[in-house]
Steps between C-alpha positions, in 0.01 A plus 500: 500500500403323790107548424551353148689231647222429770189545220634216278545306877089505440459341167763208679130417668398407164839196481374187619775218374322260744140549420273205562338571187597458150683745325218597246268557834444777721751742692801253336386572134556876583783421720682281200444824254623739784840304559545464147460881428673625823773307409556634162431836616190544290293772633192488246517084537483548932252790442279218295535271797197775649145597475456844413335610794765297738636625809868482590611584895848437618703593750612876463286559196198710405205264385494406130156487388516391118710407197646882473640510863554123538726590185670754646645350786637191298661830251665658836562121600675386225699829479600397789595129540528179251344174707775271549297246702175453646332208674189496667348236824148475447287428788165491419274542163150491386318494162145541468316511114657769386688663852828407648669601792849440609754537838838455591837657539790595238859580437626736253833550391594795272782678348488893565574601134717822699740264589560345832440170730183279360149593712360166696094637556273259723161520623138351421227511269120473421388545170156491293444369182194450267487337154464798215466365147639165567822657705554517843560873605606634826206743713672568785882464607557561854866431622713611814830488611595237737508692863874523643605335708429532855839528761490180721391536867753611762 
């Protein structure tokens, strides 16, 4: 459960509510479609939000490489958890002709669908995008958690 939870923490890369671009532009045109479809729980609308040939790598997950593994990790995902909230702190981005690259951090907050206390996931982001048919589509997705905490000097 926990590497379903921590492969959707990777397409969070692709959320970028503070863009400096427009929203029809770049990284936040596939990040606008991602939120929308990861909030509905929509796995063939978030597995749209990719290139075929992209490549997924998140914390305590096996690489994803294209649309029939990237889909099944959002199918073990969304077995998993419903996405309450998540808001992303962009730091940097970059769009060149028809390439866009993105980096920041994010916060997650989902509801385990077994039951129990809701999940607060942090960590940070770069993700690839390129311009496919007039969309914006994700190429690479590489997230990590945020490191714990270190214990403060004696």
């Amino acid at each position: 459960m926990l590497q379903s939870c921590r492969f959707a923490m990777g397409g969070v890369l692709f959320m970028s509510a503070n863009s400096v671009f427009a929203a029809g532009s770049g990284v936040s045109a596939a990040d606008a479609a991602w939120i929308k479809a990861m909030k509905a729980g929509d796995v063939a609308a978030v597995t749209g939000c990719y290139a075929s040939d992209a490549l997924v790598w998140v914390t305590g997950a096996t690489l994803a490489k294209g649309t029939k593994e990237i889909r099944a990790g959002y199918e073990g995902y969304f077995a998993a958890y419903t996405v309450k909230d998540a808001v992303v702190t962009e730091m940097g981005s970059e769009t060149v002709g028809n390439k866009s690259v993105g980096w920041g951090s994010y916060n997650l907050t989902l509801l385990p669908k077994a039951g129990g206390a809701a999940v607060n996931e942090t960590g940070r982001y770069t993700e690839v995008a390129k311009r496919v048919g007039g969309k914006w589509v994700y190429t690479v997705d590489h997230a990590s958690d945020d490191p714990a905490p270190s214990a403060p000097a004696k």
